[in-house]
N, C-alpha and C positions, 0 to 999 in steps of 0.2 A: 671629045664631044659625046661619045656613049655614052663616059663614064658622067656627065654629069646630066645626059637622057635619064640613067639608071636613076642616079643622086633624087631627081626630082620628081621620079615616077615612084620613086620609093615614099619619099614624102609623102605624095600624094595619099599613096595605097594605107597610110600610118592614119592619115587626119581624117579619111572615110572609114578607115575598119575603126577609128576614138567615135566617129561622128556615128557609126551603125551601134557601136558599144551602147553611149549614152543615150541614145535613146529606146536601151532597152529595160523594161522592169519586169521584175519579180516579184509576186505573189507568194509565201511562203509560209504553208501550216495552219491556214484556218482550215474550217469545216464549211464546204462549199456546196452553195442549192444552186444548183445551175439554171433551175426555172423550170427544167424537165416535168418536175417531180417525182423522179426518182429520190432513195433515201442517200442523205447527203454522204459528199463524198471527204472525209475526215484526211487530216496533214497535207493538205490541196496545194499543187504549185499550180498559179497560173503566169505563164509569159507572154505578156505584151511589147510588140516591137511598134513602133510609130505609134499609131490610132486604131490598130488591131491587134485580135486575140493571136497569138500566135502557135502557142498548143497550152495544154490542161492535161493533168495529170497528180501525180500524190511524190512525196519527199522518195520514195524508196522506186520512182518510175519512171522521172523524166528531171533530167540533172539542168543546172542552172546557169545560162552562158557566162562566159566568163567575162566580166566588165559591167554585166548588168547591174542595175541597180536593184537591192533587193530590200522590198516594204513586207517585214515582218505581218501577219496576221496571226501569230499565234492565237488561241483563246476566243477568236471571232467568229463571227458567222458570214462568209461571202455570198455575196448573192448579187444578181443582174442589176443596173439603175431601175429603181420604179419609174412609172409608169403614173399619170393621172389624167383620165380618160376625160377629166370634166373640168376647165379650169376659164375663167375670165380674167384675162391679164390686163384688161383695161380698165380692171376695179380692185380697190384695195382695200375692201372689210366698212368702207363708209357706208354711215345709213340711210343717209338720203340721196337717194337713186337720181333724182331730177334736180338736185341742188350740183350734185355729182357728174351728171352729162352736160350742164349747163356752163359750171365752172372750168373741167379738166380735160376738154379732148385735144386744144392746141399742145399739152404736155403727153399725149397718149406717149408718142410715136419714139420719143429722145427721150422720155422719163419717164412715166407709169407704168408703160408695157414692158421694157426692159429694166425695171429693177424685180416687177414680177417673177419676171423668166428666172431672173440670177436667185429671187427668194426659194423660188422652187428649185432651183439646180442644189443653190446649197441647203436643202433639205432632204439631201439625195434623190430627188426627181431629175433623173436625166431625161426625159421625155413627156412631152403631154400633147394633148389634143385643147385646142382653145376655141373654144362653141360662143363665138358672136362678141365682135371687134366690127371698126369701118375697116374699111377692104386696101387701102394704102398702108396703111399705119399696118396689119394684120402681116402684110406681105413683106413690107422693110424690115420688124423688128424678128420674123421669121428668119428674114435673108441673112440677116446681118448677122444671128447669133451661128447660122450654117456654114458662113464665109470663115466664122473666127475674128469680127469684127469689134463683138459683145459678149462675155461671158452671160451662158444661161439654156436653160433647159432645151433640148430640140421641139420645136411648137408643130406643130400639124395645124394647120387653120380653115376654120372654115369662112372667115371675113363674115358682113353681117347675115343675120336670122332672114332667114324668108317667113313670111306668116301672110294671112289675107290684109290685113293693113296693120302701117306701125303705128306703134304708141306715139303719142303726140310729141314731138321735141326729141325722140329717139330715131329720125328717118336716116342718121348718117351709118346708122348699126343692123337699122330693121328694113328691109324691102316688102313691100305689100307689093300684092298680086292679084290682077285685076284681068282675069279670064287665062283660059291653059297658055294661048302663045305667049302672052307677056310672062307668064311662070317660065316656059321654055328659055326666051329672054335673056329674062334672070340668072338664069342658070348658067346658059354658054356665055352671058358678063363676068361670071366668077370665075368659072373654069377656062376660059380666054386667058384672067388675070393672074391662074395660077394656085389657084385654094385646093386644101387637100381633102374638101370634105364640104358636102353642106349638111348647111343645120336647118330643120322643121321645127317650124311650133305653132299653135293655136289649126293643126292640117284639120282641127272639126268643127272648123268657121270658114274654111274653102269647100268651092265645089268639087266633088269627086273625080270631073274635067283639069281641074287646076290641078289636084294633087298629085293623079296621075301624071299627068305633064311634067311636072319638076322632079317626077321619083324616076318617070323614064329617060330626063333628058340627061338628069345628072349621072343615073347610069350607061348612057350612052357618052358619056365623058370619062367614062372610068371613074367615076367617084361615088361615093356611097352616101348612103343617107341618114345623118341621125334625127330622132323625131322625139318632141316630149310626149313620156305616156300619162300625162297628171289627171286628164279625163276620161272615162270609158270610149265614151265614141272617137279620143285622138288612137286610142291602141287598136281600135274595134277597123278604122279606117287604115292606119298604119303599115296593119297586119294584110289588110285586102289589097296595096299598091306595090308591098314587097317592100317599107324601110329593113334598113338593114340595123338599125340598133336604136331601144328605144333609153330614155335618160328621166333619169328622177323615177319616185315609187306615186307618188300622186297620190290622184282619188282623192283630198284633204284630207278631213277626221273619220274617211268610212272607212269600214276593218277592214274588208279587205277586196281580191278583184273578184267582180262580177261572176257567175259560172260561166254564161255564155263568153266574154272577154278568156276564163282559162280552160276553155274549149278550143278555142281559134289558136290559143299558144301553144296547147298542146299539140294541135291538128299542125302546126308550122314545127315546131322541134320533129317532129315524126318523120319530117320531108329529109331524110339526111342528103340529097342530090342539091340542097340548097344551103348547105351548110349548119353552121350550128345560129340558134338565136342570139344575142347577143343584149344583154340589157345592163346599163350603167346607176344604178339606185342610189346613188348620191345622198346617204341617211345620215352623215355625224352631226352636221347641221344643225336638223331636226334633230335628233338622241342627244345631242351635250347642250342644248341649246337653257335647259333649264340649270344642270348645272353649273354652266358656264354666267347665266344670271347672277347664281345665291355667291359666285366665287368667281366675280369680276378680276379680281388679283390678276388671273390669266392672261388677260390682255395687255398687262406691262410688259410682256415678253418681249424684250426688242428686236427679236429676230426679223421680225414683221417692217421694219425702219429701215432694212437695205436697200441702199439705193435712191430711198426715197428724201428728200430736202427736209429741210425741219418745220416749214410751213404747214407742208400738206402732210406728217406726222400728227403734230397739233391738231390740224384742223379735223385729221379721221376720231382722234383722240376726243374731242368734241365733240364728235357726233354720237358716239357709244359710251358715252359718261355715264347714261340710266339703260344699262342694261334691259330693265324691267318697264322700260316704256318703251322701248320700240313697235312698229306699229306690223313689220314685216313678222314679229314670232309671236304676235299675241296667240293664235290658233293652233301653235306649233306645241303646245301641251296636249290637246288632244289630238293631234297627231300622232304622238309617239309611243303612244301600245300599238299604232296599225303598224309600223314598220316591219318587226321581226314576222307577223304574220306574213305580210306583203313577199317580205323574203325569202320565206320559206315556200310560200305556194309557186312563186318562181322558180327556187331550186328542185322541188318536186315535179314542176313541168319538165327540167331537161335545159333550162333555158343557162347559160353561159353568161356568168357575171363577172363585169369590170369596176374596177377599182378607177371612181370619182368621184368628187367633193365639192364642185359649184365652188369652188375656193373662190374670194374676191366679194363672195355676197356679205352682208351686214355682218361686221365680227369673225368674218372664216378667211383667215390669212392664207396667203399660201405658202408662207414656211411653217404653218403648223397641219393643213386641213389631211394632207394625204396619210398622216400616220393617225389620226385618230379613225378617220375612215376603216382603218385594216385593225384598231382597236376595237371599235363599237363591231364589227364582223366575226372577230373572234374571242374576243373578251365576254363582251355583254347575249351576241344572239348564237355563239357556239361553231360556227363556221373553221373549218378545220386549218390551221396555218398556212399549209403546203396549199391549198387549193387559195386562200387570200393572197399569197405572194404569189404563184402566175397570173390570180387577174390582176395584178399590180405587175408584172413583168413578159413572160411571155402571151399569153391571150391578146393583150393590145397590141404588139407589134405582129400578131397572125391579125387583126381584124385592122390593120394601116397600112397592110399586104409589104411590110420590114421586115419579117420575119429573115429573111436573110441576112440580115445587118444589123438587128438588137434585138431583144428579147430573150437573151438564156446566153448563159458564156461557154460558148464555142470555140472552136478555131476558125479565124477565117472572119469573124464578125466584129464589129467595132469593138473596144472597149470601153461600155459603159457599165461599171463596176464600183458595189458598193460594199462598208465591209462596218459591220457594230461590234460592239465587246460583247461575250457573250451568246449564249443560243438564242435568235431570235424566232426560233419555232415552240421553244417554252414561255417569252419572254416578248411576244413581236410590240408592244409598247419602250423596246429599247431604239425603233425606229425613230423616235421623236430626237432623236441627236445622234447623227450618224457620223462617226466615227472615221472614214474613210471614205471619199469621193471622188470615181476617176470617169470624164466622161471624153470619150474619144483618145481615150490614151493619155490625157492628161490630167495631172492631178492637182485637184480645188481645197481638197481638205484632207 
């Protein structure tokens, strides 16, 4: 009778040390940017066991268990899953906005929203923040991708926009606010329901009462607040209720921000007891948006059709046929000498920029929107690489307060791990086809 106790406990001990084996991987021999920004650390092993990092270290310093699985990275560059601070997964590059909420929201929740997430995961975007969805749909295709239900990027959501009234035909996304307690309201409605964040917009068409109330009640929820900055008086107001980050560079066609407006930025980055500023500039949009006109080709890219049925392929396909008629970029030519201004006076304030794209607006897919974002930053306005990939990797998971769990490849922290051929800090346009995708310990590509 022991001896067939032993027999069977042996077994056992066999098909858990095969079953702890295989599910271990190996990282072997790229040149790894941990997110730190420290200077990369060359012949990099990294071990992932389950869904986390397990240790990090170089070929000649930490040896490789035995049974694991080992994915060569010679010749690459490893670095953390990005990050896109700015993404609408309920829209997929159509150009007409109200033909668009009219037609597609019974499809959000089973099909628009989650083939988004999946376009963005396998674009190496393991992460993003999704600024204004309805609040059902926002929380299921959330939940579902967190359960392991749905391949696709980890969402942060904020379900819909608060502003002082919504746009006509848009109330199931937009909540209007109609005095401070109905803002309060609001607010413990979302954060009751589970959102990771609210979003502000149009905060300098509310009273000062209102804005208040939703920027205190949210942080009385433990959530933060993002606000668009596109008018002087939305940043001028912004800045006086304490949001915590503002999105898009704004302003229209005017060069650049106000003095008084980078007065008040400066006077807030100075506060270091309040942390750092945080602002989201969302410019490839606008910056490719002329050549993405003269050199429509672009848009054949099928990467942008995952997920998505052949119907409402077609039909986005239709709607961006004339490039050069669209009604959303006519302005957007004079727009785009303000941007690198815009950009630079912010980085001279001090102020902490993340890596977003408004992906899903007219023509800005989200398998394509996050690598030209971190191109137009350090290609065309100079922006140094190592400082464009943490606001693409760690910054965001410090400002979704994850920082323990993603953002820089640790030990201890998930594995979300991305890995290109090549140096992407000579080369960060090699992002547009990424080469290696593991997020949570598993691997997509």
């Amino acid at each position: 009778m022991q001896r067939i106790q032993h027999i069977i406990l042996s077994c056992l001990f066999t098909i858990l040390s095969f079953s702890q084996e295989s599910n271990t991987k190996a990282l072997v021999g790229g040149t790894l940017i941990d997110g730190f920004g420290a200077d990369p650390i060359k012949n990099s092993v990294i071990i992932i066991e389950g869904d986390k990092i397990k240790a990090v270290g170089t070929v000649s310093t930490l040896k490789v268990p035995a049974g694991a699985k080992i994915i060569s990275t010679e010749g690459m560059s490893v670095l953390p899953g990005l990050w896109d601070m700015h993404v609408h997964t309920m829209i997929n590059g159509h150009a007409d906005y109200s033909y668009w909420d009219k037609t597609y929201p019974p499809l959000f929740k089973d099909v628009i929203m989650p083939a988004s997430a999946y376009q963005l995961l396998m674009a190496g975007v393991t992460s993003a923040r999704d600024l204004g969805a309805p609040l059902e749909e926002s929380i299921a295709v959330r939940d579902a991708i967190n359960k392991g239900e749905i391949p696709g990027a980890t969402l942060y959501v904020s379900g819909p926009f608060i502003q002082h009234k919504a746009y006509p035909g848009t109330e199931a996304f937009r909540w209007g606010v109609n005095g401070a307690e109905d803002g309060k309201r609001k607010v413990r409605k979302l954060a009751k329901a589970g959102v990771d964040v609210i979003k502000l917009i149009d905060q300098d068409q509310m009273t000062l009462a209102e804005l208040k109330a939703v920027v205190d009640e949210a942080h009385a929820n433990n959530l933060k607040v993002v606000a668009h900055g596109h008018r002087p008086e939305e940043i001028r107001l912004g800045l006086k209720v304490g949001v915590d980050c503002f999105e898009h560079t704004g302003l229209s066609s005017a060069p650049k921000y106000p003095d008084d407006v980078m007065e008040m930025i400066t006077e807030r980055t100075a506060q270091m007891n309040k942390g750092p500023l945080f602002w989201c500039p969302t410019v490839e949009g606008l910056y490719n948006y002329e050549y993405l006109r003269d050199n429509p080709e672009k848009l054949d890219d099928n990467s942008w059709h995952l997920g998505l049925p052949d119907s409402i392929i077609a039909d986005i396909k239709k709607s961006i046929a004339h490039p050069n008629r669209l009604p959303y970029f006519q302005l957007t030519p004079s727009r785009k000498p303000t941007l690198q201004t815009k950009i630079e006076q912010l980085l001279d304030a001090g102020v902490v920029l993340l890596v977003g794209t408004d992906s899903g607006i007219p023509m800005k897919f989200h398998s394509q929107s996050t690598w030209n974002e971190l191109d137009v930053w350090v290609n065309e306005f100079g922006i140094d690489p190592m400082y464009a990939i943490r606001a693409a990797t760690y910054w965001p998971a410090v400002w979704m307060g994850v920082s323990d769990e993603v953002g820089t490849i640790t030990p201890g922290k998930y594995a979300d791990i991305i890995a290109v051929n090549g140096d992407v800090l000579r080369y960060i346009s090699l992002l547009q086809d990424v080469d290696l995708i593991i997020k949570r310990g598993k691997q997509y590509k």
